[in-house]
C-alpha positions in Angstrom: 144.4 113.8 105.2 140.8 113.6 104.0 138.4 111.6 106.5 138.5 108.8 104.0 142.0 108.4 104.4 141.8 108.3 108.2 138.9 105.5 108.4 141.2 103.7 105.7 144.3 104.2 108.3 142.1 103.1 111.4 140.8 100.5 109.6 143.7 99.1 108.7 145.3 99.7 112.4 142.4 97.1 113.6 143.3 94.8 111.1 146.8 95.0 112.4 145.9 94.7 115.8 143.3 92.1 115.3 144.7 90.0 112.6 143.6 87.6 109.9 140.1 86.9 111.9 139.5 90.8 112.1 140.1 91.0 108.5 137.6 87.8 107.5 135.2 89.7 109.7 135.7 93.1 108.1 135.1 91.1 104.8 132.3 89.3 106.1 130.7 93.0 107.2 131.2 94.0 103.4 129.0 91.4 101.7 126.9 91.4 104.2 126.3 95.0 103.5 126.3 94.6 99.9 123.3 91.7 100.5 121.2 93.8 102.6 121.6 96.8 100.1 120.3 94.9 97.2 117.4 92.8 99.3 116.3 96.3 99.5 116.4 97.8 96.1 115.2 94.1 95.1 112.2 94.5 97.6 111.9 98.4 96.2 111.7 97.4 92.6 109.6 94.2 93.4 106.3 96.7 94.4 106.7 94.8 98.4 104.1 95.8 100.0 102.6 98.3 97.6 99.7 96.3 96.7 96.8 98.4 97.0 95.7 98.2 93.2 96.0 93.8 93.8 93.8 93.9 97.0 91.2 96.1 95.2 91.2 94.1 92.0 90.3 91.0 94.1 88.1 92.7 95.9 86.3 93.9 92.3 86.3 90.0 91.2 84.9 88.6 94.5 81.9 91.2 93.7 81.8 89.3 90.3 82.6 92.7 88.7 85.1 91.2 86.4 86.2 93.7 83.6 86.6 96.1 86.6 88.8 93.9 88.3 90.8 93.4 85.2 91.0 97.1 84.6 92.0 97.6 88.3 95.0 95.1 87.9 96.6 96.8 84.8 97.2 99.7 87.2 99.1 97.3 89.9 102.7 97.2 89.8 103.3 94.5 92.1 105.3 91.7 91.2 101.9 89.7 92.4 100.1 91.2 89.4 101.1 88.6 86.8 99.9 85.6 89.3 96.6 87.2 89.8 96.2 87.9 86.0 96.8 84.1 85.5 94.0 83.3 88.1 91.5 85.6 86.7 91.9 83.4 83.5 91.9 80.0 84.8 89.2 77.3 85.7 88.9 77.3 89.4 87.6 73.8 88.8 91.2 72.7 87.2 93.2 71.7 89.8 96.4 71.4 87.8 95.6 75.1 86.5 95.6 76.1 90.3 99.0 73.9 91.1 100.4 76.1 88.0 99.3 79.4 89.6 100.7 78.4 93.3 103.3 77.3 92.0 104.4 80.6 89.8 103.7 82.4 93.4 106.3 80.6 95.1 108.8 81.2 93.1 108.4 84.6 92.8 108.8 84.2 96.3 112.2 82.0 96.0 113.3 84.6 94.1 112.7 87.4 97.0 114.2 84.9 99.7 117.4 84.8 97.9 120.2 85.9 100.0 117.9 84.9 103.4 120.1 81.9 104.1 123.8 83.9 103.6 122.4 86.4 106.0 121.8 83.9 108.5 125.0 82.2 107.9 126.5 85.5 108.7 124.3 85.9 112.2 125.6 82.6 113.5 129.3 82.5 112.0 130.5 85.9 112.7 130.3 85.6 116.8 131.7 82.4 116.7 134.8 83.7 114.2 135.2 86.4 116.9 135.3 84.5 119.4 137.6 82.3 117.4 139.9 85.4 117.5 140.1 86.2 121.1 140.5 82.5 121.7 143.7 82.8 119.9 144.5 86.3 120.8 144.4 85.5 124.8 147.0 82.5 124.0 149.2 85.0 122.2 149.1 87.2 125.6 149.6 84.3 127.9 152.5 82.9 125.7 153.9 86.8 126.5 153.1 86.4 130.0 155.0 83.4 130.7 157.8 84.8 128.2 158.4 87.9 130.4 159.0 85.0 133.4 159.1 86.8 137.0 159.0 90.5 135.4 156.0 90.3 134.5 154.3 93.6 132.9 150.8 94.0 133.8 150.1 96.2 130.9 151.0 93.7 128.5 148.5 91.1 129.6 145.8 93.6 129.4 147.0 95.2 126.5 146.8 91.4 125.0 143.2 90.6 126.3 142.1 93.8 125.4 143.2 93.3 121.6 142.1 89.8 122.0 138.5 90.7 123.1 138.4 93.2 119.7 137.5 90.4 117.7 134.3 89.4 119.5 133.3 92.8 119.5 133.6 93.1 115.8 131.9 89.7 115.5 129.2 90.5 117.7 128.7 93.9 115.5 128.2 92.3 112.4 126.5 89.3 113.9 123.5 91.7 115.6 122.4 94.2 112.7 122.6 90.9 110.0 120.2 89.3 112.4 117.6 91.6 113.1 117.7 92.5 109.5 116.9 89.5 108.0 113.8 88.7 111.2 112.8 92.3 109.4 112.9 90.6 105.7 110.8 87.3 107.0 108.4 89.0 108.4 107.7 91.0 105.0 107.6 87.6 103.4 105.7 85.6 105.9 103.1 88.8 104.9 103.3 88.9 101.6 102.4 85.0 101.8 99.4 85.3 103.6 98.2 88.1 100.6 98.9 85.8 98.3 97.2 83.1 99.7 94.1 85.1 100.6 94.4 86.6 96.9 94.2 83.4 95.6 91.7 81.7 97.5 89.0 84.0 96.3 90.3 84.3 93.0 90.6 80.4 92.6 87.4 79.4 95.3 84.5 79.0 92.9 82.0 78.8 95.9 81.0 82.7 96.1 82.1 84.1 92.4 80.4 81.1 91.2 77.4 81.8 92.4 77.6 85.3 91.7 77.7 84.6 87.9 75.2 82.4 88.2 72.6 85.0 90.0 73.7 87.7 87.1 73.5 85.1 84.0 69.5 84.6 85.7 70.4 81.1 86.9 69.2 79.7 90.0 71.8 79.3 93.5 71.2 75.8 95.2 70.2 76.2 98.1 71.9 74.3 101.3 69.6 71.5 102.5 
């Protein structure tokens, strides 16, 4: 028997034992897997958190070197790039250009918050399906105990509780890693937010780059009264 075949076997044993709740929660544990797998690949092919070439780029443009900035953004590969492209080429005094340019943000952050809300689904509904099971498994064992009358086995109330309690285990072990996984995925959203927002508030804020053009075109800066 190849060690597939005996996790296939054990598995199955627990589903026996634990019954139709063990199996939603082994199902459960499956697409939850399956989620988590692709948020990552999704986050991997996405350029999360790999944008070095962005940060520089606005950094270039805020100087008021612009074709450097330009050139520096061909070389990002974040999904980020795109938005900051669009910002480089719009009036910073059109405010329904800026509303466009937030707006595209967002949704590529929609996009990378798909899944969030099943994973949290899973965090709160898997503990309570567990203990859904041992509520009904610890029935089953008292319904035995009063079967068995005055000979009463002590082994098979604690084998019952014991098979009962399985469920909230398995709950609970789903539950925990679904949890702290997706806290792990906001907070690489919640940051990637805050570079966009900082990316586009110099990109977009015509106060400083303004002035910069102004100073290289020969024009005078106001000065603050």
């Amino acid at each position: 028997m190849t060690r597939m075949d005996a996790m296939i076997e054990r598995l199955a044993g627990l589903i026996e034992m634990g019954g139709p709740v063990i199996a939603i929660i082994v199902a459960i544990s499956v697409v939850t897997l399956a989620v988590i797998l692709y948020k990552l690949w999704q986050f991997r092919a996405s350029g999360v958190g790999r944008h070095h070439a962005l940060r520089a780029a606005v950094a270039e443009w805020d100087r008021g070197e612009n074709h450097a900035a330009r050139r520096t953004l061909e070389r990002s590969r974040s999904y980020l790039a795109p938005v900051i492209a669009r910002a480089f080429a719009a009036d910073p005094c059109d405010a329904k250009a800026t509303r466009r340019i937030e707006a595209e943000a967002e949704a590529r952050f929609s996009r990378l918050e798909r899944g969030f809300r099943f994973l949290d689904t899973v965090a709160q509904v898997a503990p309570l399906l567990g203990l859904f099971g041992t509520v009904l498994g610890m029935i089953e064992a008292f319904q035995a105990l009063q079967s068995a009358g005055s000979q009463v086995d002590p082994s098979l109330l604690a084998g019952g509780i014991w098979v009962a309690l399985l469920t909230t285990a398995a709950g609970l072990a789903v539950a925990m890693p679904a949890s702290v996984v997706l806290s792990w995925f906001e907070s690489r959203i919640a940051e990637e937010r805050a570079l966009a927002d900082h990316a586009l508030s110099m990109v977009l804020g015509p106060d400083l780059h303004g002035a910069a053009q102004r100073v290289a075109q020969g024009g005078a800066v106001p000065q603050s009264a």
